[in-house]
C-alpha positions as CSV (number, residue, x, y, z in Angstrom):
1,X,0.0,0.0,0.0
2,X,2.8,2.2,0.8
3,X,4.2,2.2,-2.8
4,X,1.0,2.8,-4.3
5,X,0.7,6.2,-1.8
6,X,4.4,6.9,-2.8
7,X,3.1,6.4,-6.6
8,X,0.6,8.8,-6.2
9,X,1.9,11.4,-4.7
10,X,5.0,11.7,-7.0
11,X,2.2,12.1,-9.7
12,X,-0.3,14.1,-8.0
13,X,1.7,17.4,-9.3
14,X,0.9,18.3,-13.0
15,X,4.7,18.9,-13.9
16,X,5.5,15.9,-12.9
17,X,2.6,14.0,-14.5
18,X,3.5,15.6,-17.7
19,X,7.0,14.5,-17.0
20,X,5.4,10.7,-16.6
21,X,3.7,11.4,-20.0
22,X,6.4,12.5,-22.1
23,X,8.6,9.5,-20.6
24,X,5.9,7.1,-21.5
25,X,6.8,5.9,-25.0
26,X,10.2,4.5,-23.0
27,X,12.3,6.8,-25.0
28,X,15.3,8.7,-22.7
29,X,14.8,12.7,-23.0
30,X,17.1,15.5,-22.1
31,X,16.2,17.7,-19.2
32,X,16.5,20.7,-21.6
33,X,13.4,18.7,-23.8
34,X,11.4,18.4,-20.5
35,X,12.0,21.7,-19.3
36,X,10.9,22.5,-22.7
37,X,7.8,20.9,-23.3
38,X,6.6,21.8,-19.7
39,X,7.2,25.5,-19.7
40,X,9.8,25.0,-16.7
41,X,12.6,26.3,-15.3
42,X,16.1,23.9,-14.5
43,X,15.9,24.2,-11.2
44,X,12.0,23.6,-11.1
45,X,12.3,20.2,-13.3
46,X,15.1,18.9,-11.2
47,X,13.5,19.4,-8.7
48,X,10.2,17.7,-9.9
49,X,12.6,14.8,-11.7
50,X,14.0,13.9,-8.0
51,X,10.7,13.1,-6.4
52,X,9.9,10.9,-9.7
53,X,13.6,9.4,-9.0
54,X,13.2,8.7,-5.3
55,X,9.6,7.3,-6.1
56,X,11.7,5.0,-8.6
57,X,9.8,5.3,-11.4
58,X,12.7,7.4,-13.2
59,X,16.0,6.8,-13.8
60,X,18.8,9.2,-15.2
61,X,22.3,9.6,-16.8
62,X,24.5,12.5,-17.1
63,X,25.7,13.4,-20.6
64,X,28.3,16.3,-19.8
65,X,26.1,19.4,-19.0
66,X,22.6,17.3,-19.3
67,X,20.6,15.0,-17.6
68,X,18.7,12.9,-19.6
69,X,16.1,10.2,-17.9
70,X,14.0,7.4,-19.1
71,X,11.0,5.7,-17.2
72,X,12.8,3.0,-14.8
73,X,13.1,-0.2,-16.9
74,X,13.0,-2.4,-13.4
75,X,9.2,-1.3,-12.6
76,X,7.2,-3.8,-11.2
77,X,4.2,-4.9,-13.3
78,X,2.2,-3.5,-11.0
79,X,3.6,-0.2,-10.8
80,X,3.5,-0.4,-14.6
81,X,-0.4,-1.4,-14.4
82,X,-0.8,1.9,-12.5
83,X,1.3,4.1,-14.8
84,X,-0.6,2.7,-18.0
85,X,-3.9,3.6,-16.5
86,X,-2.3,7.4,-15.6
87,X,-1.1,6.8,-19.1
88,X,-4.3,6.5,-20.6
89,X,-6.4,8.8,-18.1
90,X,-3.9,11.5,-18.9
91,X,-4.5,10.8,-22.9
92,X,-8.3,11.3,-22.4
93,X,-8.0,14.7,-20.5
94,X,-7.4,17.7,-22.9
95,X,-5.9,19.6,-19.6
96,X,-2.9,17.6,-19.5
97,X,-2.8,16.6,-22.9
98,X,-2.8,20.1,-24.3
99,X,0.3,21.3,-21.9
100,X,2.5,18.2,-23.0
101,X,1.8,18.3,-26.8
């Protein structure tokens, strides 16, 4: 129960969740693309890109001045269920959808 609270917590902010969305496709992006897409400062998105870390569903490299990160490829099918239904919930709301595209 605890990891499903952690879960939802790290994607209860809408930065973050459109972090989670962009991530999705299992592609790694740059945190210059991220900061990009979501309108956000460095400081703001590494900040938001820590709690998705220490909730484990990110991991990251650094490629000289960049950080890029990829959803965690050791997710547990669970936390994959739950991250495919955000997935698809996020997909049907023009709110979130709008902001990523």
């Amino acid at each position: 129960m605890n990891t499903v609270i952690t879960l939802m917590s790290a994607l209860s902010d809408p930065t973050r969740l459109g972090a989670l969305l962009l991530l999705a496709d299992g592609k790694e992006r740059c945190v210059c693309k991220l900061m990009e897409h979501l309108n956000a400062t460095q400081s703001r998105m590494s900040r938001h890109m820590g709690v998705l870390k220490q909730a484990g569903l990110v991991v990251d490299r650094r490629d000289a001045q960049w950080v890029r990160y990829r959803l965690n490829p050791a997710l547990a099918p669970s936390t994959k269920a739950i991250i495919k239904a955000v997935v698809a919930a996020a997909a049907a709301s023009e709110d979130i959808v709008g902001k990523v595209a």
